[in-house]
PAVOFI-488452 format. One record per residue (C-alpha): residue number from 1; residue in one letter; chain; x negated, y, z. Coordinates in nm, 3 decimals. Last residue first. Example, Ala and Ser with C-alpha at 12.3 -4.5 7.8 and 13.67 -1.06 7.14 Angstrom:
<pos->2, code->S, unit->A, x->-1.367, y->-0.106, z->0.714>
<pos->1, code->A, unit->A, x->-1.230, y->-0.450, z->0.780>
% end
This chain:
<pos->200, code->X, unit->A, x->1.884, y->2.724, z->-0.163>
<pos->199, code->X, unit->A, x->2.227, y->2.859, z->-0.090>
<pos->198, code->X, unit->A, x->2.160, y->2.891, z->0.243>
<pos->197, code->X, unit->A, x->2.480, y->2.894, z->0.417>
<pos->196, code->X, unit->A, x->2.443, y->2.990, z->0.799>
<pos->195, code->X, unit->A, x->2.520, y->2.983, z->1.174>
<pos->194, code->X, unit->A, x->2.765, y->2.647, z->1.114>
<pos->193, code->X, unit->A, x->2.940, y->2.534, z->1.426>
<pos->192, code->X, unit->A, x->2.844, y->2.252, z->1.613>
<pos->191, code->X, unit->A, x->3.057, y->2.116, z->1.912>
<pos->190, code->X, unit->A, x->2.844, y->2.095, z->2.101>
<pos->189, code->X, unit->A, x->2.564, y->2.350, z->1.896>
<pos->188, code->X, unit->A, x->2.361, y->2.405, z->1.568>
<pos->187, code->X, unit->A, x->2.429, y->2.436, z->1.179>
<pos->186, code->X, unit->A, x->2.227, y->2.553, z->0.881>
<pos->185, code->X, unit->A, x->2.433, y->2.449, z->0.593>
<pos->184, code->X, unit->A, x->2.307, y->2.394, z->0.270>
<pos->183, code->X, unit->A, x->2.595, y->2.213, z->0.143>
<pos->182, code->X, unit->A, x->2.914, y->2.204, z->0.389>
<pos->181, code->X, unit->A, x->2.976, y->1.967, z->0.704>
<pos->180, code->X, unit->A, x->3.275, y->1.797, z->0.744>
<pos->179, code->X, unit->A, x->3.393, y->1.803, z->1.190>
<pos->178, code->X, unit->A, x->3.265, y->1.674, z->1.496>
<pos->177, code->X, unit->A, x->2.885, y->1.729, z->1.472>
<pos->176, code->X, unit->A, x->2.683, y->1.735, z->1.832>
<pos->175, code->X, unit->A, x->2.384, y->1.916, z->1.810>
<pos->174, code->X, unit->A, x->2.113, y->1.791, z->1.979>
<pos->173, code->X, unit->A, x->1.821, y->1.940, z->1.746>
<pos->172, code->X, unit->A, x->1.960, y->2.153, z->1.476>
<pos->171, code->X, unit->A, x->2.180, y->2.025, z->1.182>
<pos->170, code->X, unit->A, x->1.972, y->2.160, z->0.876>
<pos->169, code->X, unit->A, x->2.169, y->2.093, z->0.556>
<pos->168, code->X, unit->A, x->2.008, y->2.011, z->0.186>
<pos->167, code->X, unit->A, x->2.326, y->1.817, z->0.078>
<pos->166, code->X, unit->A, x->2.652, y->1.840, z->0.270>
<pos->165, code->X, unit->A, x->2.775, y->1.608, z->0.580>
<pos->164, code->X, unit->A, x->3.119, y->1.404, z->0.563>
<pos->163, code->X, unit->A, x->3.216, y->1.252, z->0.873>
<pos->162, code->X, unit->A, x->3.424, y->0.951, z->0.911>
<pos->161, code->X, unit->A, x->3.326, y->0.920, z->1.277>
<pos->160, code->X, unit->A, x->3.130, y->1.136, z->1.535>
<pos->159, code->X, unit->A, x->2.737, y->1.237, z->1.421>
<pos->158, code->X, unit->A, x->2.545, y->1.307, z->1.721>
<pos->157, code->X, unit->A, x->2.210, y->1.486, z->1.684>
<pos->156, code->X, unit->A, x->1.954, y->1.378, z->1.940>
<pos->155, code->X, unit->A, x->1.679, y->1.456, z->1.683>
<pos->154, code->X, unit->A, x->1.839, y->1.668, z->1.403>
<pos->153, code->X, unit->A, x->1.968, y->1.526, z->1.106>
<pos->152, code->X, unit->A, x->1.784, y->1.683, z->0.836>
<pos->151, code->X, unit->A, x->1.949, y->1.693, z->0.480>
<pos->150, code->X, unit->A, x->1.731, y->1.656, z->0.140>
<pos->149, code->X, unit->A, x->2.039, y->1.462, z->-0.025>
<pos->148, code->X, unit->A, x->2.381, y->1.447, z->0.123>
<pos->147, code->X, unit->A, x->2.461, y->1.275, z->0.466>
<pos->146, code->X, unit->A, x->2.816, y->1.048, z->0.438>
<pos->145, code->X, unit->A, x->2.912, y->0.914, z->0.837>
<pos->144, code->X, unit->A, x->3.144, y->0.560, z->0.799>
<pos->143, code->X, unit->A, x->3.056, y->0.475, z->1.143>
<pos->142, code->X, unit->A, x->2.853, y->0.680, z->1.418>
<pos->141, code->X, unit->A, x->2.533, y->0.853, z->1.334>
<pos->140, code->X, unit->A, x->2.319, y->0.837, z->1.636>
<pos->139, code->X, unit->A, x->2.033, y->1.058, z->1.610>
<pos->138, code->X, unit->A, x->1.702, y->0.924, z->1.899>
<pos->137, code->X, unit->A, x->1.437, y->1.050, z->1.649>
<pos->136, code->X, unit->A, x->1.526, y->1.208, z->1.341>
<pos->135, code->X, unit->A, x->1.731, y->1.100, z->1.046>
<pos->134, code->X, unit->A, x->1.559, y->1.269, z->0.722>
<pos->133, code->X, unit->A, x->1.756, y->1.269, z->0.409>
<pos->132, code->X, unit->A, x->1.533, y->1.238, z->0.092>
<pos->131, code->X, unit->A, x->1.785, y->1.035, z->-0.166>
<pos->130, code->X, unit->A, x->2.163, y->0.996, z->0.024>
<pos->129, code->X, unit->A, x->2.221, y->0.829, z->0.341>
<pos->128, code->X, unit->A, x->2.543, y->0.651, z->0.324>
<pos->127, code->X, unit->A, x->2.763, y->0.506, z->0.661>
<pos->126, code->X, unit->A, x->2.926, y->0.158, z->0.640>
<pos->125, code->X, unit->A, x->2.908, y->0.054, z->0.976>
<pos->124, code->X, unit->A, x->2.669, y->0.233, z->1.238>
<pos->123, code->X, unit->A, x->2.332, y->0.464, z->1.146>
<pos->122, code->X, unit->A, x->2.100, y->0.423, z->1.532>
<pos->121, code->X, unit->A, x->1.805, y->0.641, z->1.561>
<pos->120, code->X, unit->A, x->1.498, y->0.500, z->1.823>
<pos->119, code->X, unit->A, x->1.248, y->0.613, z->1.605>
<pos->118, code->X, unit->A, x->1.298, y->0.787, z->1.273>
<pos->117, code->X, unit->A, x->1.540, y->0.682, z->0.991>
<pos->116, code->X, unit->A, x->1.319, y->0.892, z->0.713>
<pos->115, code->X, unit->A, x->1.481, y->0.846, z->0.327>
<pos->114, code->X, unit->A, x->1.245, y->0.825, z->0.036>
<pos->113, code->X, unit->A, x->1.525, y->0.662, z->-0.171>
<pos->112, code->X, unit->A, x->1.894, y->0.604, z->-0.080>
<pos->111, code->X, unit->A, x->1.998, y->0.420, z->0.229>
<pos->110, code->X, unit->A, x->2.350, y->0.259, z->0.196>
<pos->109, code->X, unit->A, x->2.507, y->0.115, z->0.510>
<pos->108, code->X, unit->A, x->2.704, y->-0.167, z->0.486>
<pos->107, code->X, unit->A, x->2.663, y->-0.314, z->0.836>
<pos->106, code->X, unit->A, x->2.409, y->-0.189, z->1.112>
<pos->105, code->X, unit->A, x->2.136, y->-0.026, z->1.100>
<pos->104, code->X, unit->A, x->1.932, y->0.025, z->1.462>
<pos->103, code->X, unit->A, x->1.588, y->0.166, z->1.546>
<pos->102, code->X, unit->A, x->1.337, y->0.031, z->1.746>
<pos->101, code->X, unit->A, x->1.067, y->0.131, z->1.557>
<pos->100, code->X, unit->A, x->1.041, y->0.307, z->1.210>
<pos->99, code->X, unit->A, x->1.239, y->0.251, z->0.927>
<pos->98, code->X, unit->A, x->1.113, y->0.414, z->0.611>
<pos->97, code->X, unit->A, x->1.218, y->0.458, z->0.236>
<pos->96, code->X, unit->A, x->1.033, y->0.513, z->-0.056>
<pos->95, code->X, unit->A, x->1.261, y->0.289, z->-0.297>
<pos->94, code->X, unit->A, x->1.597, y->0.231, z->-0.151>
<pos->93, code->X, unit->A, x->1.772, y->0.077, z->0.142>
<pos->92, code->X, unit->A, x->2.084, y->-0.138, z->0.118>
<pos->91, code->X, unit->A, x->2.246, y->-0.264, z->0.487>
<pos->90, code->X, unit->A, x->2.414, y->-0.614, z->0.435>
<pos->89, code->X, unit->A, x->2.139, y->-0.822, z->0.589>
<pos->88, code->X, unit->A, x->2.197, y->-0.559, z->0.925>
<pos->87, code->X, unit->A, x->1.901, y->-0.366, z->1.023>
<pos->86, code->X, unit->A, x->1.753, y->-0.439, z->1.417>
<pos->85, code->X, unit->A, x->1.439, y->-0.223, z->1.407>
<pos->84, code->X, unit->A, x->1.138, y->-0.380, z->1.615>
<pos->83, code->X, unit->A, x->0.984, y->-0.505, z->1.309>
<pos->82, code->X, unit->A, x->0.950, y->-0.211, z->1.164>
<pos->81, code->X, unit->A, x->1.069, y->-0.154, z->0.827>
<pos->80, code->X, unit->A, x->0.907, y->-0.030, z->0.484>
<pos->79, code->X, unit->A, x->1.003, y->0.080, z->0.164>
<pos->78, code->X, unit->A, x->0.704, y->0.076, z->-0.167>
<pos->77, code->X, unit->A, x->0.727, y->0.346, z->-0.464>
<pos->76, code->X, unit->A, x->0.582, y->0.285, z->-0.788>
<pos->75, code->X, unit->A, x->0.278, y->0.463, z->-0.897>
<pos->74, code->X, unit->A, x->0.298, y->0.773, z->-1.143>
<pos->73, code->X, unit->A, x->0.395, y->1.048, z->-0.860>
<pos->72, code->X, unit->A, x->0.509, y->1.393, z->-0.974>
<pos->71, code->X, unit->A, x->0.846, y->1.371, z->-0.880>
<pos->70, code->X, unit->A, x->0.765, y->1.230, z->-0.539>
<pos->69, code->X, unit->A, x->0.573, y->1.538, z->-0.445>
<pos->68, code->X, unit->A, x->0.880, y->1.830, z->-0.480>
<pos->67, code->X, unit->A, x->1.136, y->1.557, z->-0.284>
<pos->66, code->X, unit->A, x->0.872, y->1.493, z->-0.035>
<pos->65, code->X, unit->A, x->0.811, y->1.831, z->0.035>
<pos->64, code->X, unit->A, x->1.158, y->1.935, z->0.029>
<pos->63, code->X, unit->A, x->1.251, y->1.622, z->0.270>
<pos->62, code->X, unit->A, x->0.964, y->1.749, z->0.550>
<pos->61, code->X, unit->A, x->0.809, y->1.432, z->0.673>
<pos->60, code->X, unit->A, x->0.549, y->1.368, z->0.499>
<pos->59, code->X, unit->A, x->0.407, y->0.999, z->0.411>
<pos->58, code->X, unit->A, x->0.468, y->0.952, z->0.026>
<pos->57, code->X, unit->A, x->0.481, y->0.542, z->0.055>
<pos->56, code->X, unit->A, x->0.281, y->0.418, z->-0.242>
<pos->55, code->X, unit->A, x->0.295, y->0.086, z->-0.376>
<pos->54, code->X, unit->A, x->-0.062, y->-0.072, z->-0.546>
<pos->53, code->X, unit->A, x->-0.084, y->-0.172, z->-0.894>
<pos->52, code->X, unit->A, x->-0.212, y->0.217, z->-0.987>
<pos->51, code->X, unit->A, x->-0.545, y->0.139, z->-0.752>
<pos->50, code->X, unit->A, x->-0.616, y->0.485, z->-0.875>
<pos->49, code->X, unit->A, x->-0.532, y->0.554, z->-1.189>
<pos->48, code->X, unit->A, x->-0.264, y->0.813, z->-1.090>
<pos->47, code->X, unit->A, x->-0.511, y->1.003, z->-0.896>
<pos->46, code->X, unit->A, x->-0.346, y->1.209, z->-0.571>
<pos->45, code->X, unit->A, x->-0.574, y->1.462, z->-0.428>
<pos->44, code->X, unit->A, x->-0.850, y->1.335, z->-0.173>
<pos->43, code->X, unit->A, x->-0.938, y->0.984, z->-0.086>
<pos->42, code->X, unit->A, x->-0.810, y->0.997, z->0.280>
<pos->41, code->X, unit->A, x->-0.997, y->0.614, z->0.379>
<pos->40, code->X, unit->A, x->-0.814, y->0.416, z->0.655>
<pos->39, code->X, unit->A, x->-1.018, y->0.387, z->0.983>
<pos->38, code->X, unit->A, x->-0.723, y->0.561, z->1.202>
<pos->37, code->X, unit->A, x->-0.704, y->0.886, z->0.939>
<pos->36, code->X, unit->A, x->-1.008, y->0.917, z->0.691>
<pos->35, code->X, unit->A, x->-1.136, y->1.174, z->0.524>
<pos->34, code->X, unit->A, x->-0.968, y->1.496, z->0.551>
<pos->33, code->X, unit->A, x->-1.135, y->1.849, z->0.422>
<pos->32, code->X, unit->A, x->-0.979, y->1.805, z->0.088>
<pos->31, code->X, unit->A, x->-0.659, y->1.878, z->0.218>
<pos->30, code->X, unit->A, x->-0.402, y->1.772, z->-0.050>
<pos->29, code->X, unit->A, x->-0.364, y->1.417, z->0.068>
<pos->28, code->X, unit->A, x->-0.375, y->1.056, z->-0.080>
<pos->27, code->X, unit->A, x->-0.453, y->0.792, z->0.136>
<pos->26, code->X, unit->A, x->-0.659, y->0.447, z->0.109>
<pos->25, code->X, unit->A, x->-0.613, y->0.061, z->0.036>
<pos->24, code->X, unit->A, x->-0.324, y->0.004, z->0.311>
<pos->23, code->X, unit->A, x->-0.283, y->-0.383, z->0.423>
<pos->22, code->X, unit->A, x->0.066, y->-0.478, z->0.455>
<pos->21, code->X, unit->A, x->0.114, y->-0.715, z->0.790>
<pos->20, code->X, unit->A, x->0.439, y->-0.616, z->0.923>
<pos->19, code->X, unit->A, x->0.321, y->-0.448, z->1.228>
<pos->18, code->X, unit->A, x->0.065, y->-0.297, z->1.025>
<pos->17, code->X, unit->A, x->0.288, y->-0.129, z->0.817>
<pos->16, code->X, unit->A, x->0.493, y->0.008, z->1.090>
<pos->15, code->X, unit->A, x->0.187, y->0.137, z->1.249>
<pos->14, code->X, unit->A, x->0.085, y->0.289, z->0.920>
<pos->13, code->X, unit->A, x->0.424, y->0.485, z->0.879>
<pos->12, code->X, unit->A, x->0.402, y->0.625, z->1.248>
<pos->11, code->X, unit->A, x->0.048, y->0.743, z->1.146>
<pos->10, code->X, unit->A, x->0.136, y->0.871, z->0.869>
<pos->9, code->X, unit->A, x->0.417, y->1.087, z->1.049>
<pos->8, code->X, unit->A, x->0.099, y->1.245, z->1.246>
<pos->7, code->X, unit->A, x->-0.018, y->1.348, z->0.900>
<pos->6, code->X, unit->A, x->-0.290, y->1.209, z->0.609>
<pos->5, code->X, unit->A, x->-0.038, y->1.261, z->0.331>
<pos->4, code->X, unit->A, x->0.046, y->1.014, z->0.029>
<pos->3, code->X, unit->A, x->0.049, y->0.709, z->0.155>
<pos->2, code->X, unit->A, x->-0.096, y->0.378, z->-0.063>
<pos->1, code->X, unit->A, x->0.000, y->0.000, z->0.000>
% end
């Protein structure tokens, strides 16, 4: 496996590969001043043609980022799980996507590409994750929840039932979300209201 970006949320990504047993051949990252992260070799800006049979997980956590990076990738993408995280047979998950420990997935859910379910998060029944959402530590998304691309879920967000949650939205940190969410969205609070529209 490859990463692209020699971060803190690398690390979390290598641990979960090493759990599994996926040996990682070297890093990609912008910062030419890196050169290796936990023994593993940062080998500078990203080269097509370099070990171009491996996967590559793009290893940032900000969903713009990864969004803006992952169209200009040549390799194929590689998904990960730890083994700690309890994901239903049913549960679909994309190209580029990460589950890191302890989390829980449970039946039906649909996990679109380069998605982040971050530690200790639990997604119930039947809920969808569209492309570059980011689920952040500790979130609980209750059943049948809809999350539209490039959205961050807060850590300690809670997402009550049959909610429907715009694309490119920031719910704050511990928010608690009771009612449909717009597109870019900036929202915040228990109950949450939304502070802004972004537009962008």
């Amino acid at each position: 496996m490859l990463l692209y970006g020699a971060s803190g949320h690398a690390k979390v990504i290598i641990s979960c590969l090493r759990a599994n047993g996926v040996p990682i051949s070297g890093i990609f990252d912008d910062d030419l001043q890196k050169k290796s992260l936990w023994s593993i070799p940062v080998i500078g800006k990203y080269d097509p043609n370099f070990d171009n049979k491996s996967l590559l997980i793009i290893a940032i956590g900000n969903n713009q980022i990864r969004r803006k990076i992952a169209s200009s990738i040549h390799h194929q993408f590689g998904k990960v799980a730890h083994p700690s995280a309890i994901i239903d047979d049913s549960v679909k998950m994309s190209a580029g996507s990460v589950i890191f420990h302890n989390v829980v997935v449970q039946a039906d859910v649909s996990i679109g590409k380069h998605v982040i379910i971050n530690t200790s998060s639990s997604v119930d029944h039947d809920c969808t994750l569209g492309d570059f959402v980011h689920i952040a530590p500790n979130a609980t998304l209750c059943g049948n929840v809809q999350v539209g691309e490039g959205t961050l879920i807060g850590a300690g967000t809670i997402v009550t039932p049959n909610i429907t949650i715009g694309k490119n939205c920031l719910i704050a940190a511990g928010s608690v979300i009771t009612k449909d969410i717009p597109d870019f969205a900036i929202v915040r609070g228990n109950p949450a209201r939304v502070l802004k529209i972004t537009f962008d």
